[in-house]
Structures are given as C-alpha cells and as structure tokens.
C-alpha positions in Angstrom: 0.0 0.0 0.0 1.0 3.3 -1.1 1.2 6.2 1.7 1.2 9.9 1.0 2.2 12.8 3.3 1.9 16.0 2.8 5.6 16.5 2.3 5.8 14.5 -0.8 5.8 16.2 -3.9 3.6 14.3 -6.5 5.8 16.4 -8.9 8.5 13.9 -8.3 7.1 11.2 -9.2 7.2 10.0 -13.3 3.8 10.0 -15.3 4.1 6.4 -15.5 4.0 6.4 -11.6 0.7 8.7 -11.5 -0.9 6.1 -13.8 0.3 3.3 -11.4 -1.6 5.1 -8.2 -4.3 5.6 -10.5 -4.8 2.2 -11.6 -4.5 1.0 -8.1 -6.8 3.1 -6.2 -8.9 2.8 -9.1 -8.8 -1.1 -8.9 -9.4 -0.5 -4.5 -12.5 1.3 -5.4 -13.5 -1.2 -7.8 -13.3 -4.3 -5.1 -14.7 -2.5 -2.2 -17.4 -1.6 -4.5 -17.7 -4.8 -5.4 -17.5 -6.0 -1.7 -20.1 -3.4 -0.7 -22.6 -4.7 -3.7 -22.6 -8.3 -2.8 -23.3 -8.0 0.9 -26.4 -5.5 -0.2 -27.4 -8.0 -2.3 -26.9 -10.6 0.7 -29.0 -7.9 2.9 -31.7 -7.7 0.2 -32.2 -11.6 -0.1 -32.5 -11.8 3.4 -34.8 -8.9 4.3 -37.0 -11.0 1.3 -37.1 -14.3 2.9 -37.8 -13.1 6.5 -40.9 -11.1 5.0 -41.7 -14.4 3.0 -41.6 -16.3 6.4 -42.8 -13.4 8.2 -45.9 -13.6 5.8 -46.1 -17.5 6.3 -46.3 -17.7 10.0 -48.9 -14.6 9.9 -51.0 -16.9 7.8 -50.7 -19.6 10.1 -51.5 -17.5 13.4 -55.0 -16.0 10.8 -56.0 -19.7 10.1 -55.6 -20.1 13.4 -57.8 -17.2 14.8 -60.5 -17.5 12.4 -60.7 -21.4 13.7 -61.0 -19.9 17.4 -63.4 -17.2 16.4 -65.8 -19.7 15.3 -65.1 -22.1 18.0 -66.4 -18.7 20.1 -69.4 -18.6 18.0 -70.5 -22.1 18.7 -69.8 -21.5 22.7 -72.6 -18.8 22.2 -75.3 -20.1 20.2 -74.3 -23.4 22.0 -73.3 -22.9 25.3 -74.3 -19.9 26.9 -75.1 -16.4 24.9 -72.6 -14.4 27.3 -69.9 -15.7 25.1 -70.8 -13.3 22.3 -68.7 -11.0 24.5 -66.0 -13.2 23.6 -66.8 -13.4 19.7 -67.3 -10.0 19.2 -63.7 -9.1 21.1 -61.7 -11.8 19.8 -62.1 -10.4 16.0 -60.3 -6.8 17.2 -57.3 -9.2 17.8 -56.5 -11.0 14.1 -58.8 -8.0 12.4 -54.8 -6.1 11.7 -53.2 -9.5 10.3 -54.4 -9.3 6.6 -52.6 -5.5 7.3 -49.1 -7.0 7.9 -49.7 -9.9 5.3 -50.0 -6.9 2.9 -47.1 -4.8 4.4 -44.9 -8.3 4.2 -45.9 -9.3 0.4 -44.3 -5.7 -0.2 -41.8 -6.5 2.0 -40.5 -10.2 0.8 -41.5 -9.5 -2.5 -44.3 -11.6 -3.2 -46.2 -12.5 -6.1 -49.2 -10.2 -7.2 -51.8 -13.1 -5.4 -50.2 -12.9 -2.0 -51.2 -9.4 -2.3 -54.2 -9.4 -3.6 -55.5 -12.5 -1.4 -54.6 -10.8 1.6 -56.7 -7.6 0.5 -59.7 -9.9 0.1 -59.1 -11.4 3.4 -59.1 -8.0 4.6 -62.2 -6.9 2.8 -64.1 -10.1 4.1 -63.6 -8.9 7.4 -65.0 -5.6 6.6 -67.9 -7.1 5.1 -68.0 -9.5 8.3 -68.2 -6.5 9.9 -71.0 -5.0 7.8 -73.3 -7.8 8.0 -72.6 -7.9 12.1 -74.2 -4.3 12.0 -77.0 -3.7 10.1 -78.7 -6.7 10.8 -81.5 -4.0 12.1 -81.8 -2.8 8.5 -81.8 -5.8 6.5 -82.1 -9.1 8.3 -81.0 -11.5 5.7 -77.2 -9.7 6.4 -77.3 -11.4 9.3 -77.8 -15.3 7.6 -74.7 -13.9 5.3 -72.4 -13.6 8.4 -71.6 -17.5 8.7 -71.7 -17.7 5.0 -68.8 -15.0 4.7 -67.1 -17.1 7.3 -66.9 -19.8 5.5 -65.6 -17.8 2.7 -62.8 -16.6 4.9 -61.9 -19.8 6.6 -61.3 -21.1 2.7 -59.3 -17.9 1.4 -57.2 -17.9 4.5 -56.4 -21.6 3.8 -55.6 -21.2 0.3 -52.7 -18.0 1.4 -51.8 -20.3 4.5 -50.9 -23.5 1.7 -49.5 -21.4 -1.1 -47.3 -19.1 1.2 -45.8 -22.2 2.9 -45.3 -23.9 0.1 -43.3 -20.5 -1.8 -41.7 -19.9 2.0 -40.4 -23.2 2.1 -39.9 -25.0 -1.4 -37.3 -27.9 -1.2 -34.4 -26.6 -3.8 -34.2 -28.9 -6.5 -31.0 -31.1 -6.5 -29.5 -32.6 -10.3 -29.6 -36.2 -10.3 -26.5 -38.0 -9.4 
C-alpha cells in the first residue's frame, strides 16, 4: 500500500508512476465496491425471505384465529349467549393480520396473489363486519355472516398452503 504525506511532492514522481496510483486506487474502489454490492445483495435476499416467512407464519396465526373465532361462536349459540362477548372481542385481535400480510408481500417481495388475497381477506372482514351491524336494516345480512365465514376460513387456507409452500420450497438437486 501506497502512503502519501503531505511532504511529498507528486511532482517527483514519473507520469508512468501517477498512472500506477491511479490504476490501483482505481482497482481499491473497484473491489470494495464490489465488496459493498454483494453484501447489499446478501442484505436484500435476506430482508426478502424473513418477509416471505414473516408472511407464512402470519398466515398460520390467521388460520388459526378464524378457527378460534368460530369455536367462540358455537360456545354462544351453543353454550351460553354471554360468550358473544367473547366473539365479538376476539375479531379486534386477528382484524390487523391481513394489514401485515400486505405490508410483508411488499416487504419479501411476493407474487401479485399474495397481495391481492390478503386484501380480500381484509375486505371479508370488513364485510363481516357490515353484515354484524346492520342486521336491524336488513335481516337476511345477518344469515350472510356464517356464509362470509366460510368464505374466509377457505381464502385464508388457500394463502396459509401457497405461502408455505413459496416460504419453504425444497431446492431442486441434479440427479447423481
């Protein structure tokens, strides 16, 4: 490595010397750039497979909420009515997962469906919603609700099997 102070003259040295340092700090630049790139790109691939994972397991934990919400439902018509209580508060805790399946198919980079699919979970909780509340208005809402339910336990599946199965795809290996 080549050290200048401030005491050298660079006049001293032969053109053929000033196209030496060039070259070499020029090459320097070139590797550390180099360097630099490939551990973004490492960084990048990372931060894509965490939000893939991130989006599986966030699939998992909605499958698994909308099975408990309507295990709540059944304690109520079932059971004892004072578990509505429970079915109508249990939906404020999974109601923000399609919002961070979005945020992480932006995130890992996910196909176009595992966007889309998670905005149509989303929007069949809204209409879940919507059918909960005007069931003074029109009454035939109301026989939707479990029909909607349905709709979401299947759509919520189909992410939860697809975003597993892109998460965690078994590389292919070349025949021996």
């Amino acid at each position: 490595m080549l050290y200048l102070s401030k005491t050298t003259a660079l006049d001293e040295f032969t053109p053929q010397v000033h196209i030496t340092i060039m070259r070499s700090l020029l090459n320097c630049n070139y590797w550390m750039e180099r360097g630099n790139n490939k551990m973004e790109k490492k960084d990048e691939s990372s931060r894509f497979r965490i939000g893939r994972i991130s989006f599986a397991l966030l699939s998992s934990l909605l499958v698994c909420c909308i099975v408990a919400q309507v295990f709540l439902a059944g304690l109520a018509v079932f059971v004892n009515p004072s578990n509505w209580v429970l079915h109508e508060g249990f939906v404020h805790f999974f109601e923000i997962i399609p919002v961070l399946m979005v945020v992480m198919s932006f995130v890992g980079k996910l196909p176009r469906w595992a966007l889309w699919q998670s905005l149509g979970i989303f929007g069949l909780i809204f209409v879940m919603y919507f059918t909960a509340n005007i069931t003074s208005v029109l009454p035939w809402a109301a026989a939707a609700h479990p029909v909607i339910a349905i709709m979401l336990f299947w759509l919520s599946v189909t992410v939860h099997k697809s975003a597993w199965r892109m998460s965690f795809k078994s590389k292919q290996v070349g025949s021996v």
